[in-house]
N, C-alpha and C positions, 0 to 999 in steps of 0.2 A: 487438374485438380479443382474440386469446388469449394468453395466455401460462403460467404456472403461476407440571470445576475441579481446574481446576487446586488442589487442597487442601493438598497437601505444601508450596505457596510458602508463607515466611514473613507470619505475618499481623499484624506488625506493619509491613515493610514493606506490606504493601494497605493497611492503616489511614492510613499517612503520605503516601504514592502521589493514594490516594483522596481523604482529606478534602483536602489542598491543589488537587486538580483540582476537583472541586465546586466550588471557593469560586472559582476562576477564578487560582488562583495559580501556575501551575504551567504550564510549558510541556512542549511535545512529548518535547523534551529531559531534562527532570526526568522523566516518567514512564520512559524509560529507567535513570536516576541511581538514582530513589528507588526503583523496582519490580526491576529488575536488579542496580544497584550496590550496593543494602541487604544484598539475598540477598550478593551474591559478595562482601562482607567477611565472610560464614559459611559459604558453600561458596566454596570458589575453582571458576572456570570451569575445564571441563575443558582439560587440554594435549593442543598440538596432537599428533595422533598420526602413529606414523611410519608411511609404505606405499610400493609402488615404484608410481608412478604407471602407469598401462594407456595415457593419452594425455596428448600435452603442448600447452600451454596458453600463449600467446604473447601482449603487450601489443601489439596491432596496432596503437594510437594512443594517446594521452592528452592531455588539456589540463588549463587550469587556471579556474574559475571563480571560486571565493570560498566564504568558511565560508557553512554552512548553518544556523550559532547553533544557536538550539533548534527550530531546524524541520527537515521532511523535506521535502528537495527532488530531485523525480526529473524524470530531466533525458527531453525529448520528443526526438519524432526524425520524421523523412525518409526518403525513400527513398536521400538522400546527405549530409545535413545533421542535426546533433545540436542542439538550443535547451536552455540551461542557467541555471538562474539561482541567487542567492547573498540571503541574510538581510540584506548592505546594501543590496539593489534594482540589481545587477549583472543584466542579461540582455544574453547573447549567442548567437552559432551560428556552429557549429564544423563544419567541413568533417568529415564522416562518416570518410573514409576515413585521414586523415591526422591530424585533431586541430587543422589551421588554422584560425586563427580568423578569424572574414569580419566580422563587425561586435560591437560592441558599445555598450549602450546605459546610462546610470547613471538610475534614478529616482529621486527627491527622499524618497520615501517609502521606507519597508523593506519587505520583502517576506517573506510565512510560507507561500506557497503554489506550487508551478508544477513543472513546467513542462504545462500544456497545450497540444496543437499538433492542427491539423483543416487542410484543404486549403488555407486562404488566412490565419489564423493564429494568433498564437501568444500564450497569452491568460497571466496571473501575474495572482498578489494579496496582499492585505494585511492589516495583523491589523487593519486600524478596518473590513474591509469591503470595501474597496478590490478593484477588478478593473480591470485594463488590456491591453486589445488592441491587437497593434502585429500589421504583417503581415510576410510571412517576409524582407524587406530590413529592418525597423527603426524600421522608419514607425509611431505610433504611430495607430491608428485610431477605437480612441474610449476613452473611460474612465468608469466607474459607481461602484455603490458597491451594496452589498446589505446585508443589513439586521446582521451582528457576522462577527468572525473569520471569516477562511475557513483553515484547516490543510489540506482534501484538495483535491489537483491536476482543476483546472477540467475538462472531458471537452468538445471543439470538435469539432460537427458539420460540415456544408455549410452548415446554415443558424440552425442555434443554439450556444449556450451555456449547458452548465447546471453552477453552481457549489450547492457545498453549504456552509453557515457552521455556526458551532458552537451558533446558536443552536435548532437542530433543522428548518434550512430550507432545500430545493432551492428552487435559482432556476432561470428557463429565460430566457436573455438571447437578443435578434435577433443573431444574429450581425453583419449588417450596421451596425448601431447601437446595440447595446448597449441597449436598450429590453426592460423587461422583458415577458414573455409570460404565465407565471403563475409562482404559486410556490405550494409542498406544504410545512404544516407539522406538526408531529409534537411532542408535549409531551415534556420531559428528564426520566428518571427522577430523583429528591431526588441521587443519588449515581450519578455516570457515569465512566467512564475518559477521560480528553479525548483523542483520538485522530485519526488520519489518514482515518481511512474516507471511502470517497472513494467514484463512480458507474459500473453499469454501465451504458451506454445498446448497445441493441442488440435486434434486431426490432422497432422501433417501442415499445420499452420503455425507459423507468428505471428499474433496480433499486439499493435501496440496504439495506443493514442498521441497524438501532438501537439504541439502549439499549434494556433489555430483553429483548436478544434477538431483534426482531422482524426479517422482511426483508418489502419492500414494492413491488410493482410498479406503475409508474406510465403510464399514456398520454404516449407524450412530447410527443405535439400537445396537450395539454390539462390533464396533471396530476392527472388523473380516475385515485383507487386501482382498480386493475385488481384485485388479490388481496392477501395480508398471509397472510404465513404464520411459525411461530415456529421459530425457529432452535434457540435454549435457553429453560429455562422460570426464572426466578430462583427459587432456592433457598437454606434457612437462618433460622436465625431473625434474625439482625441484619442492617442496611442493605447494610454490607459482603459479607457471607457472600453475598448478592441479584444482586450487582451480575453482569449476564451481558449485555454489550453487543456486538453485530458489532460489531470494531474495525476490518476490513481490509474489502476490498472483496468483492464477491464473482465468481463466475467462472462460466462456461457454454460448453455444448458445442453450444448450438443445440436443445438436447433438456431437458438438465438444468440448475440451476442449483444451484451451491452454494456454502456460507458457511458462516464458523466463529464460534462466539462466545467470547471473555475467560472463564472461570470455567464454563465452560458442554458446548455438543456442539460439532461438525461436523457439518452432514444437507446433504443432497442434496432436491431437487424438482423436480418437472414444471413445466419454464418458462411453460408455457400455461395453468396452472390451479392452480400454487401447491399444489399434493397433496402431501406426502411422501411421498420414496421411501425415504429412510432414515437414520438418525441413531445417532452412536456418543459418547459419552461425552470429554469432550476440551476443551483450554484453550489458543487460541492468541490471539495479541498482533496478530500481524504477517501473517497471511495464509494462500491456498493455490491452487492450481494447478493443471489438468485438463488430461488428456491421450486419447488413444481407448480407454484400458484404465482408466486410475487417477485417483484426486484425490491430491493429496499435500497434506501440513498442517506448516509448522511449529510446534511446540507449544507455548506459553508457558518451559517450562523447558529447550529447545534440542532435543526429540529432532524427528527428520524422522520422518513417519509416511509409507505410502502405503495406497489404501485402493481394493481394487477399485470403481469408479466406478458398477456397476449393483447392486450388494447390502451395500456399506460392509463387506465382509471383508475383515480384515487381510490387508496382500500381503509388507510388509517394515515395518522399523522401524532406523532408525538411531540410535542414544544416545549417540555419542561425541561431542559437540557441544554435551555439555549444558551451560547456564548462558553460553553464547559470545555470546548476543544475537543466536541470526539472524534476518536479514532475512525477508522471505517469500521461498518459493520462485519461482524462476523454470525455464523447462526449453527447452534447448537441444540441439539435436537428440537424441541417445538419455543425457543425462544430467539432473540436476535439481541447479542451481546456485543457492546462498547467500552473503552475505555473514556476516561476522559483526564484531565488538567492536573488532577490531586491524586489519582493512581487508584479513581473510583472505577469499578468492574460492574456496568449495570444491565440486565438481563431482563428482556422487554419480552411481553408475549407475541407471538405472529400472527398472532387472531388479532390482536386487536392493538397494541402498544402502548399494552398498559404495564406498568412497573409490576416484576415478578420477582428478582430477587435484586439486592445489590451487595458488593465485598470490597472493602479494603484493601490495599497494597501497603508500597511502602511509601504513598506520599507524594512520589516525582511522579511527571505525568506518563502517561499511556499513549506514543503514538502513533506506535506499529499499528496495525489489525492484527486481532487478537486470532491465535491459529488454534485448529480445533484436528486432533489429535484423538487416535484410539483410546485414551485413556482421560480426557479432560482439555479444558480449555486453557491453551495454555498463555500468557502475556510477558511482554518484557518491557519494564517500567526505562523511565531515562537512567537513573541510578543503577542500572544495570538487574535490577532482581526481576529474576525467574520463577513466577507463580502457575503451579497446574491447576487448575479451579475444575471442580467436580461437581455435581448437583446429587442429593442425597435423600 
């Protein structure tokens, strides 16, 4: 088969950030608080800025699921149906178009991970381990366990499942039964960011990033490393200074893949053969984005970058957003939509990144990636609410 620093942040915030995620103390949540919230009692986040919007931006639907505690929970989707779920082990699904809710289900356990959704269905998990399959009426179909924590959203093929746990390990579960197939393990840097990063599966591939900086392709019939190639390289003389892990997931155009890492670059590679094609200097948290022209990144300290996608030259940059905690990008027809800290929804143009619209939530912050769905943009705030956003 083929395939292919952020330094200005406070570094006593990384120090407090870091050594409690190593040690396992610290959730998803906290590294927002402590890595974010450190800084913004010495920079305040930028204010919102005023502009006359180019288009307007409408709540098509919204429901309500439940807090998301300290975890990030992004909610799946359907071609008419949304699956959501909540930190108490709330999972339900919600009529796409309207926000109706069709069922819903309580687990006995809580839940740090979901929503995963694949043709027949819709997989959540838990922080001892814990994975549960129910199919798209509610029905619970099998339930496992894998080997610690899972924080990134399960990825539900036709015929598999593969989750990723915090303890540096892809599973690859039967879909049908919940049986494991194999698993890829990978040893944890002394000092890692504990984070969302989550799978891509795609041309008979798994791709995922790691501490260290690495990203890794995998066989997905077998789990056999296909290639490994470095993202960022850890630099510095202390632990901290080192730490350069893909935090987000990464992305592909069928050609290229690429990925950004925490303290580290953004590069690009030939998805058949792991080659670099190019790498620029960069620290992002939360993720990035591909398009036919660009990659876009948001950056650890809030600016939006974009980045011609076949040679990594700068195309635009956005900075007014600094310190706001956004989300990663998502991109919706000709714009590139964020959330950020107060449950602002703000929609950038891809020509150029300049402010096009922005919308309100309910307040708590945004810090899933915002999923973009046959019928609107859809987000799921911490407070649990489920907004469709539509452009009109």
């Amino acid at each position: 088969m083929k395939f292919s620093a952020c330094r200005s942040v406070c570094r006593t915030a990384l120090a407090v950030a870091v050594l409690f995620l190593a040690a396992g103390c610290a959730s998803v949540g906290e590294v927002w608080d402590d890595w974010f919230g450190t800084s913004a009692r010495r920079e305040v986040p930028a204010p919102l800025l005023e502009f006359t919007p180019s288009v307007r931006v409408a709540v098509r639907a919204k429901a309500q699921i439940g807090s998301a505690g300290n975890a990030v929970f992004v909610p799946g989707f359907t071609q008419d149906a949304v699956f959501a779920a909540a930190a108490d082990g709330r999972l339900a699904r919600f009529e796409l178009a309207t926000g109706r809710e069709l069922w819903q289900v309580k687990l006995k356990q809580r839940l740090s991970a979901g929503v995963g959704v694949g043709p027949k269905l819709v997989v959540v998990a838990g922080p001892k381990g814990e994975v549960f399959a129910y199919d798209h009426d509610g029905k619970l179909v099998w339930q496992t366990r894998v080997s610690s924590e899972v924080l990134a959203v399960p990825v539900v093929t036709q015929d598999s499942v593969y989750v990723r746990s915090l303890d540096g390990r892809i599973h690859a579960l039967d879909a049908a039964t919940g049986q494991r197939r194999w698993f890829y393990q990978r040893a944890i840097p002394a000092l890692t960011v504990r984070n969302t990063a989550g799978l891509l599966v795609d041309r008979n591939g798994v791709f995922a990033g790691f501490g260290g900086g690495k990203l890794v392709a995998l066989e997905a019939g077998t789990g056999t490393v296909a290639w490994e190639a470095t993202v960022a390289q850890p630099r510095g003389v202390s632990e901290l200074e080192r730490i350069a892990d893909v935090t987000s997931n990464p992305v592909t155009d069928g050609q290229l893949i690429c990925a950004a890492a925490f303290q580290g670059r953004v590069a690009c590679f030939d998805i058949n053969t792991g080659a670099p094609v190019w790498g620029r200097e960069l620290s992002s948290f939360t993720g990035v984005a591909l398009d036919a022209r660009n990659l876009y990144v948001t950056e650890a300290r809030g600016a939006l970058h974009a980045f011609d996608k076949g040679s990594g030259a700068s195309v635009w940059k956005q900075d007014k957003l600094a310190l706001r905690q956004l989300s990663g990008p998502a991109l919706y027809r000709g714009y590139v939509v964020v959330g950020d800290l107060q449950g602002q929804v703000h929609f950038l143009s891809r020509e150029d990144g300049a402010f096009a619209a922005r919308i309100a939530t309910d307040g708590s912050p945004i810090r899933a990636t915002p999923q973009v769905t046959p019928q609107g943009v859809l987000v799921q705030t911490l407070k649990g609410g489920l907004y469709l956003l539509g452009l009109d």
